[in-house]
N, C-alpha and C positions, 0 to 999 in steps of 0.2 A: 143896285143889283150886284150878287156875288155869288162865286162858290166857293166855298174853303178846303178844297180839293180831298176832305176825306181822309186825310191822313197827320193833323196838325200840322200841315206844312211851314208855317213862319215859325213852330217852334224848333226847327231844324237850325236855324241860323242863315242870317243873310250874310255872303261873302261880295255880291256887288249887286246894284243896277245898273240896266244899259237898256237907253232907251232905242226903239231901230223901227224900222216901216215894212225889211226887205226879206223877202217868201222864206228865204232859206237861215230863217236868223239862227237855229240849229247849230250851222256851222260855226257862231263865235259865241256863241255862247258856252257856258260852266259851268259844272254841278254847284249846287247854293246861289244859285243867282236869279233874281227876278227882271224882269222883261216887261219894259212900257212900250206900249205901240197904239199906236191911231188906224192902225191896218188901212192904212190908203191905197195901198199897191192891190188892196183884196175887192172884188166887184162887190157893188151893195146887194144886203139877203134879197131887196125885191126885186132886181133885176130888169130895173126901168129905165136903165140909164141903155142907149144905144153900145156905148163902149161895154157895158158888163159884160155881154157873151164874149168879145176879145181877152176883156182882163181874163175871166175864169180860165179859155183855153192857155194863156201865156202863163199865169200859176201854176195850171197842172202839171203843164211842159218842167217847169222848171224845180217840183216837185219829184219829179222823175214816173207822172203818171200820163196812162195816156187820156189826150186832148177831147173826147168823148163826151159829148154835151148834148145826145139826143135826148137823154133825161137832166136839163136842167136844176132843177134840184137837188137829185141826187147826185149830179157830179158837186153841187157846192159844197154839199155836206160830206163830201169823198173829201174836198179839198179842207177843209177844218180839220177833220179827221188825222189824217197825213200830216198835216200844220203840226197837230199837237202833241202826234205818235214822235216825230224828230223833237219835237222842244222836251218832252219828258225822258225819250232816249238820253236825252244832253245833259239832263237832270237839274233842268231850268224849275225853281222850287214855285214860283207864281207868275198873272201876269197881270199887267195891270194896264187897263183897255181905257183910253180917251176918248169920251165921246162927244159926237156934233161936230169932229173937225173935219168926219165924212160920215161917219156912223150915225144916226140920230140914237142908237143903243147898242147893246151888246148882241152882237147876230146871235139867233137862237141856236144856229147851226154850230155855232161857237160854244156855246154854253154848253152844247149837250158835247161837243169833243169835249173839253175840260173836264165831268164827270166823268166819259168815259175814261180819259188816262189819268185822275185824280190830281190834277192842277186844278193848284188854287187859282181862283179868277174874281180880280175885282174892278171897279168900275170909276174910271179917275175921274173927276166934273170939269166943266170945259176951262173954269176960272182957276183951275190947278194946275201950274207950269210942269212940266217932266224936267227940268232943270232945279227948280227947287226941291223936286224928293231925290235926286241926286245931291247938291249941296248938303242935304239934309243927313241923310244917309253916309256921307263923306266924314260930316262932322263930328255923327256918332261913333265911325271905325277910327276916326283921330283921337277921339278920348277912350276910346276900347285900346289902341296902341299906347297909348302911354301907361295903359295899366298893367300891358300885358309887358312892357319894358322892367315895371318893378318886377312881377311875378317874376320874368326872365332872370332877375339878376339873384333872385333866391334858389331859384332852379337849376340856373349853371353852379351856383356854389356847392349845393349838394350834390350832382351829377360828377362834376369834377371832384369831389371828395371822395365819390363809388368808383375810381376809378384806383385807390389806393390800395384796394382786394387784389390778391392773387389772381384771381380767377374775372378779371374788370370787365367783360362782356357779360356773365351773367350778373354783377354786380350793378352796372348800369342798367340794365333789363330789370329788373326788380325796381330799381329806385326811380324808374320811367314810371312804370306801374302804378306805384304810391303817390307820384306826385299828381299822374293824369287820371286816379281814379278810375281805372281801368285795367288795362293787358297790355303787356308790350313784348318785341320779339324783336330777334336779329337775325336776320339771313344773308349767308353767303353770296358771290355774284351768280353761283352757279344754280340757284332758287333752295339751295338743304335750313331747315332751321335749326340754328347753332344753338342760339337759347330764347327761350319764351318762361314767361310768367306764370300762363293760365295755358295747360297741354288739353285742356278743352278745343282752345282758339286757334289751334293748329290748322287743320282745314281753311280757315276763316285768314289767316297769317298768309299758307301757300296762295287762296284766290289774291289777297292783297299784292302778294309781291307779283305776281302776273300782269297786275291792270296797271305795275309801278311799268314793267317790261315792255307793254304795249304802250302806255305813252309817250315812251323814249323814241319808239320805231315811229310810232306817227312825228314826233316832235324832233327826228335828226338825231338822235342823242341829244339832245341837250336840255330833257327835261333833268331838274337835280330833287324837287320836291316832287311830292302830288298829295293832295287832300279832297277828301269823299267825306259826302253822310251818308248817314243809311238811312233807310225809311223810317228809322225810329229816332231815338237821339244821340246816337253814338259817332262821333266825329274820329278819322281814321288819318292819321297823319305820316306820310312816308316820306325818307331822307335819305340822300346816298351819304353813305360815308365813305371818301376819298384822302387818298395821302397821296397829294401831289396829281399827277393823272391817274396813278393806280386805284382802281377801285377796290375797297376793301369786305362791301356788303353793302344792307339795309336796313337802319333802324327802324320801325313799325309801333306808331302809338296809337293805343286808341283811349279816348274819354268817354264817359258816359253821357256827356253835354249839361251836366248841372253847372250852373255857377258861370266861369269864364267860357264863353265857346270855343276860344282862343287857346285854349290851357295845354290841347294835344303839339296845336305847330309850336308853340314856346318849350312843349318838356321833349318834344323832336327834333327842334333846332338845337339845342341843348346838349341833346346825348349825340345827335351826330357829331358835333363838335367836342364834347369830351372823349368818345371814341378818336377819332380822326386824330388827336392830341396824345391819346395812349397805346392806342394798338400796333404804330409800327416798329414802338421800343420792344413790345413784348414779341412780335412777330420774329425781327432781329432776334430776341433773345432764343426765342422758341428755335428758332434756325440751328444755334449754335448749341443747344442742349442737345439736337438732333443728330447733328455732326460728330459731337462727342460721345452721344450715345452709338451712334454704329458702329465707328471706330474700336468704342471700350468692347461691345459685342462678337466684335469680326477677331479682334484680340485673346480675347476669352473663349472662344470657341476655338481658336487655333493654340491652344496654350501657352500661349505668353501674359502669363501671370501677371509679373510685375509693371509692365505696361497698361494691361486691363483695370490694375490697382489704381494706379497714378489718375488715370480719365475717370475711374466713380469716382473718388476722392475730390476730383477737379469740380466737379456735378454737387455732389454732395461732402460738407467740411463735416459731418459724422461721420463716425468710424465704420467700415465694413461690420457685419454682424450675422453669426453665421446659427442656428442653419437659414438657407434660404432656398425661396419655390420660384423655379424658372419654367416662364410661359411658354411656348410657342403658339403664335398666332396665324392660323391661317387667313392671310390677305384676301383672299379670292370670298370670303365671309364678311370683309368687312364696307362698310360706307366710306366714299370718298374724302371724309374729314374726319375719319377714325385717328390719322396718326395725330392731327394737330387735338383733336380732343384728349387723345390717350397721355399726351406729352405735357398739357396744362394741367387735367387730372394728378396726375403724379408727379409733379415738377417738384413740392417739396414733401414729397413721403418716403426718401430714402431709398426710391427704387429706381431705377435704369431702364430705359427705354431707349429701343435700337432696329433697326432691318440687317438681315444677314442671311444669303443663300435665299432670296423671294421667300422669306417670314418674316414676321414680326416676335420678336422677344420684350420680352420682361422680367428683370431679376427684381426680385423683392423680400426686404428682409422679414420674418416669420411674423411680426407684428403689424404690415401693411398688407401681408397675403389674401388678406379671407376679402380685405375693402378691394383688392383688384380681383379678385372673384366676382365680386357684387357687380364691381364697374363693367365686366367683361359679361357677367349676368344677363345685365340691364340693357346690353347692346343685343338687340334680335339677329339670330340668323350665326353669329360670332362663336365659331371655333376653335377651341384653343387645347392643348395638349401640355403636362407639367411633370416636374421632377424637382427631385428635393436636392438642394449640395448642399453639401458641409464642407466639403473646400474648394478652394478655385485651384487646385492641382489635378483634380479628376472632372476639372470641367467640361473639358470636349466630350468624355462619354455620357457625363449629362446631358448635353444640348442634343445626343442623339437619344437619350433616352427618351427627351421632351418629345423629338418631333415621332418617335415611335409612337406616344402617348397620343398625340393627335393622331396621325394613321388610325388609329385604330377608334377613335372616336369619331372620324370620319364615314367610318365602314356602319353606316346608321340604316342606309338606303343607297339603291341603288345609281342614282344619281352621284352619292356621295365616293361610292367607287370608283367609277369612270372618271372623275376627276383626278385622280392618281397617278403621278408620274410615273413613268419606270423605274426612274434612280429609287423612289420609297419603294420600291419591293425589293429590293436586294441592299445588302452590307454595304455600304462607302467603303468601310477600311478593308474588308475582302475585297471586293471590286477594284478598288484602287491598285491593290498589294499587286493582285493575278493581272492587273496592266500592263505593271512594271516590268513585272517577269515575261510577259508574253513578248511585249515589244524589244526586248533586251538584245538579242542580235540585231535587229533591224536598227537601233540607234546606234549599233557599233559599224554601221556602215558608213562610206565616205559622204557627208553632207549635202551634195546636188539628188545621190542618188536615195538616198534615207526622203529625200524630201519628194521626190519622184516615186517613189513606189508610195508615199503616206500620203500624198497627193489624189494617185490613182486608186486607194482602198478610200478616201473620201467619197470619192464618185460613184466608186462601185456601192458603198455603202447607201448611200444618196439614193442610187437607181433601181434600190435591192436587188442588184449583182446582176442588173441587165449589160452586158458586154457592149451590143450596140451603143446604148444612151449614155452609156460610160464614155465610149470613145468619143462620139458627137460634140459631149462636154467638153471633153481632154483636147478635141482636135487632131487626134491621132488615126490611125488605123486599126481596127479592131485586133488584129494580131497581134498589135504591142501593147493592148490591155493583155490580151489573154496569156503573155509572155510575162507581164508583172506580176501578172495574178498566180503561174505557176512559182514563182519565183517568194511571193509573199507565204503562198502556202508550205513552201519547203523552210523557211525561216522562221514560221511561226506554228510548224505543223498539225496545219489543221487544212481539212478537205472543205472546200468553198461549196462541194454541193450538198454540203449536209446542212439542215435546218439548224442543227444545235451549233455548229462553229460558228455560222452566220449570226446567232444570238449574241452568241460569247463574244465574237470581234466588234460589235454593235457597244455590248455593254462594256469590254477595255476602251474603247476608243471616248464612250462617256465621261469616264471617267478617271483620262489622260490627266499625266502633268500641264499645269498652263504652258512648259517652256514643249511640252511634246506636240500638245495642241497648236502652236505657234508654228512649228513648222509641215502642217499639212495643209495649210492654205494656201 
C-alpha cells in the first residue's frame, strides 16, 4: 500500500532519512527528508487494546490538542491529521510506515491524513531493516559527494575568475546563474537586492532572504547556509557571505533540479566564497574613492581649484576634460545603497562622485553624461538637478546653479515643496554677505560679552523670542534677557517685535561664519 503524495514528491530530492517513533517528530525534522516510523507511541485504528484510549489522550496532549475522546474516532483521525499537518509544515518530503512491529497495516486514518496534506506514504515490509535504507541512502549521498566535489572544483574556478570584472557582485551573480541553470541574487545584510539575474525573481529572492532571517533567529545566529525545495523542482540554495565576523550579505542560488540536485549548494558554496575573497578589497577600495571624492567636491565647490585638480587626477590618470555636466543629487530620493552603487557604476568612467552640504554630486565629463542620466534614470523615485562647467574657476557658481536646478525640479507636487529648506529659498552669498555686515559691531565687542549676548539671541531665537523660556534656558532673570535684547537691537538695529527683523536675524544667524557660529554656543 502507498500514496505518492500528489506532487512527485521523491523527484524533489532526498537530503536525509531519519527513522523516529516520537509524536512530535516535526520538531527534528528538514525540508527534503523522508521519515521511517513503526508509530508505536500511536494507539492501534481498532482500538482494542485497554491502553489505546491512554495512548490517544497522551498524543493529543502532546500535539498540543485538546484530550477529548467522547468521539473516539474522530479524535484519531484529529490525531493523524495534526501528525501530518506538523510533518508537511517541516516539509518532511515522504514517509515510510513499518508494518506488524505494532501496525498489522497502514492506519486508514493515516492514509487519508497523507492525501490530505499530499505526503507521500509508503509501506516498508516487516523483513526490511530501517537501518539498511539508511546505510543505503548514506551510500548513495557518498557517491553524490564525490561528484559534486569534481563539479566544485570547475565551479570555484569559474566563479573565482568572475570575480576579475569591475563590477564582481553582479559578475558572480550571472555566472551562479549559468552554472546552476537558474537565477541567482545577492542581498545586502539589510534584505535590498544588490544584484539579481532574472528581475522576474525579485519578489521570489526578497521571500528567500526572509525564511534565510528566520532561521538564524530560531537557530541563535548561527545558521550560515539554508537549502529549500519547492513544490516543484527547483532547489534554492542560501550562503552568508562574511569577512571575518563582519557580514557582508547573501548569495541566493537557485536550480532548476535537472541533472545534479546538488548543483545550487556546490555553485552557492562557491560564490560565497569567491565573494567573501573579493569584496573587502573592493569595499576598501570603494571607501577610499569616497573619501577622495568628497574631499575633491567640498574643494571644488569652495574654489580651490588646484587642490580639486590634484584629488580627480588621484581618482582618475586621464586628463580633466572639459565641458562637463554636474549632478546634484538629492539624498532624501534616494535608496540606502545608492552611494555604494553610484560609486562602482562610475568608478572607471572619468566622473567624480562625492557628498557636500547633505547632496550628492557628480561631475562627469560630456561623453559619460547622457550614461549617468540613464543610471540616475533607471533609479525610481531619484532627483537630481544639473549645470554645465567649462571651468573649474566658475565652479562654485555652478554647484549653485545645480542645486537651483534641482529646487525647482523638485517643485513637481506638493509633497515635493514642503521638503524644502529655508536656506534653498534664499541666496547663500546674499545671506551670508548681509550676516557679516549685520553682526559686524557685535563681533567688535569684548569676547565674554560678544559671546553673551550671541548666546542669549540663540535662545531667544530657539523660543521665538519668548523672554520667559529664554531666561529659564539661560538661568538668568528675565530682566537680563530683556536688557540684552535691548542692547542686541541697538547694535544691530532692528526692532525684535517686528515679524520681518525676527526673519532676517533667523536667516543671518543660518548663515553665520563657522568661527561666528562657534562662539554662540
Amino acid at each position: 500500500m502507498a500514496y505518492d503524495g500528489g506532487n512527485n514528491a521523491m523527484e524533489q530530492g532526498i537530503i536525509w532519512v531519519h527513522p523516529t517513533d516520537v509524536i512530535n517528530a516535526a520538531n527534528f525534522a528538514e525540508q527534503g527528508e523522508i521519515l521511517l516510523t513503526c508509530s508505536t507511541n500511536f494507539p492501534l485504528e481498532s482500538m482494542q487494546n485497554a491502553n489505546d484510549i491512554s495512548l490517544l489522550k497522551r498524543d493529543l496532549r502532546k500535539l498540543g490538542l485538546a484530550a477529548d475522546v467522547d468521539d473516539v474516532q474522530q479524535a484519531y483521525e484529529t490525531l493523524w491529521l495534526q501528525y501530518m499537518a506538523t510533518l508537511a509544515h517541516a516539509g518532511v518530503l515522504a514517509i515510510g510506515f513499518g508494518i506488524k512491529m505494532k501496525h498489522p497495516t497502514i492506519p486508514k486514518a493515516m492514509l487519508q491524513a497523507a492525501m490530505e496534506y499530499h505526503i507521500m506514504l509508503f509501506e516498508v515490509p516487516e523483513d526490511v531493516n530501517f537501518s539498511e535504507i539508511v546505510k543505503t541512502v548514506l551510500h548513495r549521498q557518498a557517491e553524490e559527494s564525490e561528484g559534486i566535489q569534481r563539479v566544485m572544483y570547475n565551479v570555484q574556478r569559474d566563479l573565482f575568475r568572475a570575480t576579475d570584472n569591475e563590477n564582481v557582485i553582479e559578475s558572480v551573480v550571472r555566472e551562479s546563474a549559468t552554472r546552476a541553470n537558474g537565477w541567482a541574487a545577492f542581498v545586502n545584510p539589510k534584505g535590498s537586492i544588490i544584484s539579481i539575474s532574472d528581475a522576474s525573481k525579485s519578489q521570489q529572492a526578497t521571500h528567500l532572504s526572509l525564511l534565510m532571517v528566520q532561521q538564524e533567529e530560531q537557530r541563535c545566529n548561527t545558521a550560515k547556509t539554508c537549502f529549500c525545495i519547492s513544490k516543484g523542482r527547483n532547489r534554492y540554495y542560501l550562503c552568508i557571505v562574511e569577512d571575518g565576523k563582519r557580514r557582508l550579505g547573501t548569495i541566493i542560488v537557485s536550480s532548476q533540479g535537472n541533472g545534479d540536485s546538488n548543483i545550487a549548494r556546490a555553485v552557492g558554496i562557491s560564490a560565497a566564497d569567491a565573494l567573501a575573497w573579493s569584496l573587502p578589497s573592493r569595499i576598501e577600495e570603494r571607501k577610499r574613492r569616497m573619501r577622495f571624492g568628497n574631499l575633491a567636491v567640498e574643494q571644488l565647490a569652495s574654489g580651490n581649484v588646484d587642490l580639486a585638480s590634484s584629488l580627480f587626477k588621484e581618482l582618475h590618470a586621464n586628463a580633466i576634460s572639459f565641458p562637463m555636466t554636474l549632478f546634484c543629487i538629492d539624498p532624501q530620493s534616494t535608496q540606502s545603497d545608492f552611494t555604494s552603487r553610484m560609486c562602482d557604476d562610475i568608478a572607471d568612467d572619468g566622473a567624480l562622485f562625492g557628498q557636500f552640504q547633505d547632496y550628492y554630486w557628480i561631475l562627469a565629463p560630456a561623453h559619460q553624461s547622457e550614461r549617468i542620466r540613464t543610471l540616475l534614470a533607471d533609479s525610481e523615485r531619484v532627483l537630481s538637478g544639473t549645470a554645465t562647467i567649462n571651468d573649474f574657476s566658475n565652479a562654485p557658481d555652478v554647484f549653485q546653479l545645480a542645486l537651483k536646478d534641482l529646487c525647482m525640479r523638485r517643485i513637481g507636487n506638493h509633497d515635493s515643496i514642503i521638503d524644502l529648506s529655508p536656506h534653498e529659498l534664499v541666496s547663500p552669498e546674499i545671506a551670508a554677505a548681509y550676516s557679516s555686515e549685520l553682526f559686524a559691531l557685535v563681533r567688535s565687542l569684548p569676547k565674554n560679552e560678544k559671546n553673551q549676548l550671541m548666546r542669549t539671541l540663540r535662545e531667544l531665537l530657539y523660543t521665538a523670542f519668548n523672554v520667559g523660556a529664554a531666561a529659564k534656558r539661560l538661568a538668568v532673570h528675565r530682566h537680563t534677557v530683556e536688557n540684552r535684547m535691548s542692547k542686541l537691537e541697538s547694535l544691530l538695529g532692528l526692532d525684535f517685535t517686528n515679524e520681518s527683523a525676527r526673519v532676517k536675524v533667523w536667516i543671518a544667524c543660518s548663515f553665520m561664519r563657522d568661527e561666528d557660529m562657534s562662539t554662540s554656543r
